[in-house]
Structure formats: C-alpha cells, structure tokens
C-alpha positions as CSV (number, residue, x, y, z in Angstrom):
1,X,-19.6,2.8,-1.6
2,X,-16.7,4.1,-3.2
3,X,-16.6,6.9,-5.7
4,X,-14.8,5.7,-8.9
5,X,-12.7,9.1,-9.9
6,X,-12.4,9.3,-13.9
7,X,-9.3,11.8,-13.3
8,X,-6.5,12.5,-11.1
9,X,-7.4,12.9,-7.8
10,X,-5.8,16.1,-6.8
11,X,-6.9,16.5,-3.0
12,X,-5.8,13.0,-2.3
13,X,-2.3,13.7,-4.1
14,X,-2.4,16.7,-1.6
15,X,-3.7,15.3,1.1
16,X,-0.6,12.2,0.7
17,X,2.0,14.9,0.4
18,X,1.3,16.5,3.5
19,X,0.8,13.4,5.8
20,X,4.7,12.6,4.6
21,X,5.7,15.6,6.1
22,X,3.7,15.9,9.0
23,X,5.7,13.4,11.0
24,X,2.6,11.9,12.3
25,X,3.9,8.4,10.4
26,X,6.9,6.2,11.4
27,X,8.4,5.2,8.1
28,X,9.2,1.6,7.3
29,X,10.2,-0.6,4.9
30,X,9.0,-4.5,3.0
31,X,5.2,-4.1,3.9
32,X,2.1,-1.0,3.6
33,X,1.4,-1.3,7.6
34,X,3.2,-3.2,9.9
35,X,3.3,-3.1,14.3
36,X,7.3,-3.9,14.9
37,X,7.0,-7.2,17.4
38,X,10.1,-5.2,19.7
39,X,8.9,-1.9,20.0
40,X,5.1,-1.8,19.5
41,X,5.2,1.0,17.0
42,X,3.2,0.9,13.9
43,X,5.7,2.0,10.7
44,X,4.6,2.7,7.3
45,X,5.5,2.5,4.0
46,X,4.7,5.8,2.0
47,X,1.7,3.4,0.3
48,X,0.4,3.0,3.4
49,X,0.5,6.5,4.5
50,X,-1.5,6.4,1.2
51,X,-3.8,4.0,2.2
52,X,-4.7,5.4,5.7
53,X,-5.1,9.0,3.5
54,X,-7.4,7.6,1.4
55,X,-9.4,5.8,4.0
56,X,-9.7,8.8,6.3
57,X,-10.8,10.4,2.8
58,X,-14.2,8.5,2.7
59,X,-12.3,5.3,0.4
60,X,-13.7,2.9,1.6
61,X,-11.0,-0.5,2.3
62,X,-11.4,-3.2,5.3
63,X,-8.0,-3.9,7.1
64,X,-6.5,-7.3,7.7
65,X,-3.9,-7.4,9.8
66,X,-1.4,-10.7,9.5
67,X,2.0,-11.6,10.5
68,X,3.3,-9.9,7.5
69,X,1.6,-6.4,8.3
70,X,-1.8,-4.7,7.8
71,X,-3.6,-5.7,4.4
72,X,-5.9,-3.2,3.0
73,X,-8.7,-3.8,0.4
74,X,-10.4,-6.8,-1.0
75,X,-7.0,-8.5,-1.6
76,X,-5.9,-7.4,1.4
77,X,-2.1,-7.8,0.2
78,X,-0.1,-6.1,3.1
79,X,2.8,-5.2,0.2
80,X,0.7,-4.3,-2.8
81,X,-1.1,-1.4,-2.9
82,X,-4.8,-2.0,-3.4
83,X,-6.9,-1.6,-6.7
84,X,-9.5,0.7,-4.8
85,X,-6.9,2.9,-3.4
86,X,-5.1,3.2,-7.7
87,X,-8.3,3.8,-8.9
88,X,-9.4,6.6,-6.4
89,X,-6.0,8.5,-6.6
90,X,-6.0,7.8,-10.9
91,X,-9.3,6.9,-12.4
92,X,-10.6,3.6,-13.9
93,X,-7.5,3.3,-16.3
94,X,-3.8,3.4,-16.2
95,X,-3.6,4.8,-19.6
96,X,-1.3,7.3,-19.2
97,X,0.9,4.5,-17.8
98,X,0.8,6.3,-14.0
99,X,1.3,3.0,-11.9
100,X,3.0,-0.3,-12.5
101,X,1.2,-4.1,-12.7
102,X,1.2,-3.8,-8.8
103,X,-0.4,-0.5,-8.3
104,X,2.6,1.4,-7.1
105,X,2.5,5.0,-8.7
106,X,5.3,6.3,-10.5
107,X,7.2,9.3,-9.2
108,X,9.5,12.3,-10.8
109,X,12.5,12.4,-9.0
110,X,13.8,15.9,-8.9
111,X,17.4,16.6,-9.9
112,X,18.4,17.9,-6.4
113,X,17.7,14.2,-5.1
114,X,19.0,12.1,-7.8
115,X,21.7,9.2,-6.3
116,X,22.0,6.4,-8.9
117,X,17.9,6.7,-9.1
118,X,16.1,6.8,-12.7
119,X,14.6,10.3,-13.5
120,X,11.3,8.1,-12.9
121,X,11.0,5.4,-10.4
122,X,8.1,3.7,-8.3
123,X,7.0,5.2,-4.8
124,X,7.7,1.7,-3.0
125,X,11.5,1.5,-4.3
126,X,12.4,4.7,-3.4
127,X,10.8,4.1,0.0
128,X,12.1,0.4,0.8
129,X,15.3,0.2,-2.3
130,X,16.5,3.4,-1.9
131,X,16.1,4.8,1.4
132,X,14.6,8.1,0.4
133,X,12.5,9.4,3.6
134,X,9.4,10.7,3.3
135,X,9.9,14.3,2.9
136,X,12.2,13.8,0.0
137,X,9.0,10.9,-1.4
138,X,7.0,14.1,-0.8
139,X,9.3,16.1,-3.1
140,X,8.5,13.5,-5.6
141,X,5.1,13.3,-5.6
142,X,5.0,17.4,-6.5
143,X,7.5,16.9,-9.0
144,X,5.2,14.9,-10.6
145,X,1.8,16.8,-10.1
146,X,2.8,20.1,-9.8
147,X,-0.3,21.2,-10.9
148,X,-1.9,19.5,-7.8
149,X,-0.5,22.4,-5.7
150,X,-1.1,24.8,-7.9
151,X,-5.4,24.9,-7.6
C-alpha cells in the first residue's frame, strides 16, 4: 500500500531531478510513456520520468500500456499524470495551488531560461509546448524547491 505524504516530498523532488539529468531517459513529447512504432525506443515525458521515479520509490501504480503509450495508476491515463503519483510528491491537498486540475506540477522557470514562457508554467508544457529538454525541466524543478537540495 501506498504511503499518503502530508508534505512535500523532498527525496522524490530529488530523486526526479537527477533521473532528468542522468540521460538514462529518451525524452518525448504528447504522452507519460510511449515505445516509438519505428525505432523500438521507449521516450518519456518528464511526468513519466516522474512516474517510473516514484514507482522505483516504493509508489505503488500498475502500468497499462495502449496504443496511445504506457498508462500508470488506477486511471491509467497515458497523458495525465496520476492522482497517486500528485499525492506522493505533494500530500493529500493541493492547497498551496502546486499542480493544475490534471495533476501536472507547476514549475519556476529561472530567468536564464525564460523564451516567451510565464515566470510559472506546468511541467508538461514546457516539456511537450515548449521544447525545454530535461536538464533545463531539471533547472525548474530546483528553482522551485530549492530547499529540496538544500537538506
């Protein structure tokens, strides 16, 4: 069973940072998880990288795989970032307004990366709208917890 945070979860935050710049994930763009038909290569999305962080985490979310990419969770939506996944990385509540209705976290971006982007802007629109890679998503996410790196 899953263990339901009541704060921010710091060593996931972490643990997502560094898996976007590892290079261990092919980044791609439109779904969490998805095998591309021509080249057999599973890309990403930086919510999937998410997802597959907090799985190998202890999270607990069953996989369903579809035409349209992996799925993970009990909704199993393979473009929406799943409710277990927001509530490990933020607690039971969005009170602090973290994530929007689908999940999808809200990022800082930092000045040195700003190109027609709000100073605030959803993790899946600057991966799949605005072509940031993932070591410039990574710069995001520790604009917005610094304090994560700082235990």
């Amino acid at each position: 069973m899953s263990k339901i945070m009541t704060a921010i979860n710091y060593p996931l935050i972490r643990n997502w940072h560094a898996a976007l710049k590892s290079n261990k994930h092919m980044q791609g763009t439109g779904a969490l998880e998805i095998v591309d038909k021509d080249t057999g290569v599973t890309e990403q999305c930086c919510l999937g990288v998410l997802c597959r962080v907090a799985m190998d985490m202890g999270i607990d979310l069953k996989t369903t795989t579809t035409k349209c990419g992996t799925g993970f969770g009990k909704e199993a939506n393979a473009s929406i970032l799943p409710d277990e996944v927001a509530l490990a990385l933020f607690g039971e509540y969005n009170q602090q307004g973290l994530y929007n209705e689908h999940c999808d976290p809200y990022l800082k971006v930092p000045e040195a990366l700003y190109d027609g982007v709000n100073a605030e802007c959803c993790a899946s629109d600057l991966n799949d709208n605005n072509d940031y890679t993932f070591e410039m998503i990574a710069a995001a996410i520790k604009a917005t917890w610094p304090e994560a790196f700082t235990e």
